[in-house]
C-alpha positions as CSV (number, residue, x, y, z in Angstrom):
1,X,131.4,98.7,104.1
2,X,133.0,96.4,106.7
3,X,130.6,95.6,110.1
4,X,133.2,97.0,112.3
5,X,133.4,100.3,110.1
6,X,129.3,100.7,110.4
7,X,129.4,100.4,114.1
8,X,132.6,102.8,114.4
9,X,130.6,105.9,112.4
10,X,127.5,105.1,114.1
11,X,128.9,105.4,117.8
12,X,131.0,108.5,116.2
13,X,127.6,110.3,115.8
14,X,127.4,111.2,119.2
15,X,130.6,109.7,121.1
16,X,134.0,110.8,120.6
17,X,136.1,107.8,120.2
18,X,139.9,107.4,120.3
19,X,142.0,105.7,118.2
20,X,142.7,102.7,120.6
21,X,138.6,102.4,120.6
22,X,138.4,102.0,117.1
23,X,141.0,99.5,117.0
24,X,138.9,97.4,119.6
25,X,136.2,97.8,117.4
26,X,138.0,96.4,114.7
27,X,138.9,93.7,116.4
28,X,135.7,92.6,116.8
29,X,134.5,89.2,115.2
30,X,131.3,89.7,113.2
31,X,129.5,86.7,112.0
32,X,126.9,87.5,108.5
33,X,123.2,86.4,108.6
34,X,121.1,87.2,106.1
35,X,117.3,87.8,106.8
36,X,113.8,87.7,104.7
37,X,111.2,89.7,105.1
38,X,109.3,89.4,108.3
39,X,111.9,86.8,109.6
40,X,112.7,87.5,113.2
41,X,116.2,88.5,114.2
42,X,114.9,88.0,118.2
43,X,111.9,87.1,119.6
44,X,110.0,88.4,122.7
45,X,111.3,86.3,125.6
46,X,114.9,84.9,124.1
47,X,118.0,85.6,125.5
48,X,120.6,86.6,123.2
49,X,124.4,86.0,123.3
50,X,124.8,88.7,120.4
51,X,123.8,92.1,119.3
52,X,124.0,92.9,115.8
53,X,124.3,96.0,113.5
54,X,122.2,96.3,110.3
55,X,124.5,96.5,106.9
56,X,122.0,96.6,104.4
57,X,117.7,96.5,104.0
58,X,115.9,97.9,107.3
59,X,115.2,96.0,110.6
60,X,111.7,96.8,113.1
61,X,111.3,96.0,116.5
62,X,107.9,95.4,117.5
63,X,105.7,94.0,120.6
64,X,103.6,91.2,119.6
65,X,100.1,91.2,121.3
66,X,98.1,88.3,122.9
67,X,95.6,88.3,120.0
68,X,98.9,88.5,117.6
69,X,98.8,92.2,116.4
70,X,102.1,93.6,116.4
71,X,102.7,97.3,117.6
72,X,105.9,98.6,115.7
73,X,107.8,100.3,118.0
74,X,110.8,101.6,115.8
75,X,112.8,101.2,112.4
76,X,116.3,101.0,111.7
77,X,118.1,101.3,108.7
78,X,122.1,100.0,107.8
79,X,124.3,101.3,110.0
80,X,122.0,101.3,113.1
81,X,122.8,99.1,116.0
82,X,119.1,97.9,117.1
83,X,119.8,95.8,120.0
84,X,122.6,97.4,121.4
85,X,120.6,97.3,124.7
86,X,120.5,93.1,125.0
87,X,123.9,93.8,126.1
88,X,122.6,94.6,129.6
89,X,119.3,92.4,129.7
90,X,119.1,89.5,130.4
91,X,115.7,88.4,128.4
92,X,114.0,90.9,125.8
93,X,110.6,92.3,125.9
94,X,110.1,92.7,122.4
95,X,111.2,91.3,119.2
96,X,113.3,92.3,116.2
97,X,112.1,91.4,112.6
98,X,113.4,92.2,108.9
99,X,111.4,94.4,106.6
100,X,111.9,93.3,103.3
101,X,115.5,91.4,103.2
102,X,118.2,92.6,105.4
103,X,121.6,91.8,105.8
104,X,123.0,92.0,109.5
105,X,126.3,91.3,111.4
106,X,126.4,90.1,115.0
107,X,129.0,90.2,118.0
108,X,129.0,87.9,120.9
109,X,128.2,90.0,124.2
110,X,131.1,88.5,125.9
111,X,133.4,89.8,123.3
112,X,131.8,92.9,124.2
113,X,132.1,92.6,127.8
114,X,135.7,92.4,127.4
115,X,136.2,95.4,124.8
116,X,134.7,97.5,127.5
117,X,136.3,96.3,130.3
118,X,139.7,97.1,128.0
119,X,138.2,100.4,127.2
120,X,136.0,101.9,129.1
121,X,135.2,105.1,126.7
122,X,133.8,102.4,124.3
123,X,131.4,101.1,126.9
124,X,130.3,104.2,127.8
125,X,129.4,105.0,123.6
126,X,127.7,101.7,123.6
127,X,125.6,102.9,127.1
128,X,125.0,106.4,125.4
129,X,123.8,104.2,122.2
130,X,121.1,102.7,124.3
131,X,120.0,106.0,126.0
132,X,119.3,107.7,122.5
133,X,117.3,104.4,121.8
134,X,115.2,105.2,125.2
135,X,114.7,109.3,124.3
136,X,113.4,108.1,121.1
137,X,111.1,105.7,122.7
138,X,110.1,108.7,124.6
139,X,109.4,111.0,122.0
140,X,107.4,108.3,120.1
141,X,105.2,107.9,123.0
142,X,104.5,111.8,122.9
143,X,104.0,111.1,119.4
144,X,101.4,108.5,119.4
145,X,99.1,110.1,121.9
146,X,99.3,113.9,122.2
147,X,100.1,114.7,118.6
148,X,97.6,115.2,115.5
149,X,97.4,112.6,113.2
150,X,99.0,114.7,110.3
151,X,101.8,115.5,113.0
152,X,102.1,112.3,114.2
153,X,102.7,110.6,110.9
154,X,105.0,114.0,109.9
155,X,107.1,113.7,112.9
156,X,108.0,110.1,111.8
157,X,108.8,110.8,108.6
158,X,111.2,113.4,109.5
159,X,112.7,111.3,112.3
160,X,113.4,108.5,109.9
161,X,114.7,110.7,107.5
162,X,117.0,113.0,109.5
163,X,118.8,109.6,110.6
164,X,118.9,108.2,107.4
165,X,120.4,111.6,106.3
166,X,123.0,111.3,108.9
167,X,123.9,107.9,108.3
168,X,124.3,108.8,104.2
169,X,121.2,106.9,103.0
170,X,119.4,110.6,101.5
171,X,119.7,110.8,97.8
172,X,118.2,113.8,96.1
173,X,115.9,114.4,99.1
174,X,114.3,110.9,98.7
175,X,114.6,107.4,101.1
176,X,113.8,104.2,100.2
177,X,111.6,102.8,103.0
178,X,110.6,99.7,103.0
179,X,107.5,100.1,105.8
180,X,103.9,99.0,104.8
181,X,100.9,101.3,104.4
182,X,99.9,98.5,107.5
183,X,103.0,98.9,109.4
184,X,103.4,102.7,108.8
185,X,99.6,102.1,110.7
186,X,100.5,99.3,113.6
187,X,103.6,102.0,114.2
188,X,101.3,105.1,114.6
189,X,98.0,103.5,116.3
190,X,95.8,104.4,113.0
191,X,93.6,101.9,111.0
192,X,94.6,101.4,107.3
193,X,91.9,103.9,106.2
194,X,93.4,107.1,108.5
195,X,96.4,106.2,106.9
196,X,95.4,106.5,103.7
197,X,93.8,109.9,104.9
198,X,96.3,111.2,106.8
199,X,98.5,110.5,103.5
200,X,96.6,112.3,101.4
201,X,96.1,115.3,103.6
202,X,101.0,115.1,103.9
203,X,100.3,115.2,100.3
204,X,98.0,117.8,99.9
205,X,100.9,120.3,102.3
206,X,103.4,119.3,99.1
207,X,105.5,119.1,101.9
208,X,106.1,115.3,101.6
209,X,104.8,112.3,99.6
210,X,105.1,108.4,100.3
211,X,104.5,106.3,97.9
212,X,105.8,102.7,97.0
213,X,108.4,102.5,99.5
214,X,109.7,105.9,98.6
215,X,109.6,108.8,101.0
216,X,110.0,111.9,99.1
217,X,110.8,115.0,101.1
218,X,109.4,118.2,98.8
219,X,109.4,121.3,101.7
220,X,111.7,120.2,104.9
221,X,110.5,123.0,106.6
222,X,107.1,122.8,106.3
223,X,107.4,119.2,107.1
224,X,109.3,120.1,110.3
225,X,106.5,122.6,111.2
226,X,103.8,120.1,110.5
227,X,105.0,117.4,112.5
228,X,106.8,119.7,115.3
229,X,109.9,118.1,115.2
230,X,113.2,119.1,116.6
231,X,115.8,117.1,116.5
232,X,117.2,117.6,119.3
233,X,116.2,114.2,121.3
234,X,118.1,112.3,118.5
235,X,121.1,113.7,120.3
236,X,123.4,113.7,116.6
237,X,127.0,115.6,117.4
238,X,126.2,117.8,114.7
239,X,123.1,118.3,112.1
240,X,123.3,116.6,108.8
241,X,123.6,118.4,105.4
């Protein structure tokens, strides 16, 4: 699928675009770069002249700490747009890394710039883009600290699986994920051993299992009731099949 076609059904999951917007999104000029695992897109402290869209593997942003511990903040799978928001910064506070390979496509910002200036109804997608980036955020940090540990790793995987769904990625209620046992760990706040736990006890519900890079979705509702999710700060136009 082309770059410009990703980013078009992405911003159509919550925008309503015309056709004059999706012809400036066509006219875009995406440049290919291919990434291996754990290379950084961005680091903490750059500042970028491009944002880029994810067309295949999964992409992480992440804050790396002074004594180099990372603390995942979010994944994003193809058709995501995971630094939509360096188009109004001028230096980022985190970074962006691959997990496993990933294949992404970039824009400059100036091109940008100038597609919104033309039309205006595209800038405002691309602002709404960044908003759902900052509820999710939100609900992660209600996540991490005032949820149980079953919940909190529930919640996740239903997060990451309702988008995925959305986005086409679902195939017989299973999603390959790419994330670590450690990273699944650095993203929740829990040492390797609660994870392994807090697996077992997802598993023991036979409401979900992850294994292997292979999240595996037996009982949706149980799994929503477990990890208390509602989708509703995900902000989707309409709720995937």
């Amino acid at each position: 699928m082309d770059a410009d076609r990703i980013v078009t059904n992405k911003l159509r999951e919550h925008s309503k675009l015309s056709g004059e917007d999706i012809a400036e999104l066509r006219s875009f000029s995406f440049a290919l770069r291919e990434l291996a695992d754990q290379e950084d897109l961005i680091r903490q402290g750059d500042e970028p002249d491009r944002s880029v869209v994810v067309i295949s593997g999964w992409v992480a942003r992440y804050h790396l700490l002074s004594g180099g511990q990372r603390q995942y903040l979010s994944f994003h799978m193809p058709g995501d747009w995971p630094d939509a928001q360096a188009l109004f910064l001028n230096r980022m506070d985190h970074a962006v890394c691959a997990i496993g390979p990933a294949l992404v496509a970039s824009v400059a910002h100036k091109e940008l710039t100038r597609a919104i200036s033309r039309r205006p109804t595209l800038g405002f997608a691309i602002w709404r883009e960044t908003l759902i980036d900052a509820s999710i955020f939100r609900e992660a940090i209600t996540n991490n600290s005032a949820r149980s540990k079953p919940a909190r790793m529930a919640h996740m995987f239903c997060e990451l699986f309702y988008r995925a769904r959305a986005l086409g990625h679902v195939r017989d209620d299973q999603l390959q994920l790419p994330v670590s046992l450690v990273q699944l760990g650095e993203a929740l706040g829990m040492a390797i051993a609660t994870v392994n736990r807090t697996l077992l006890e997802l598993r023991a519900s036979r409401a979900v299992d992850f294994r292997s890079g292979m999240l595996t979705v037996h009982d949706w509702t149980r799994l929503c009731a477990i990890g208390e999710f509602d989708p509703g700060y995900l902000h989707l136009k309409k709720q995937p099949r």
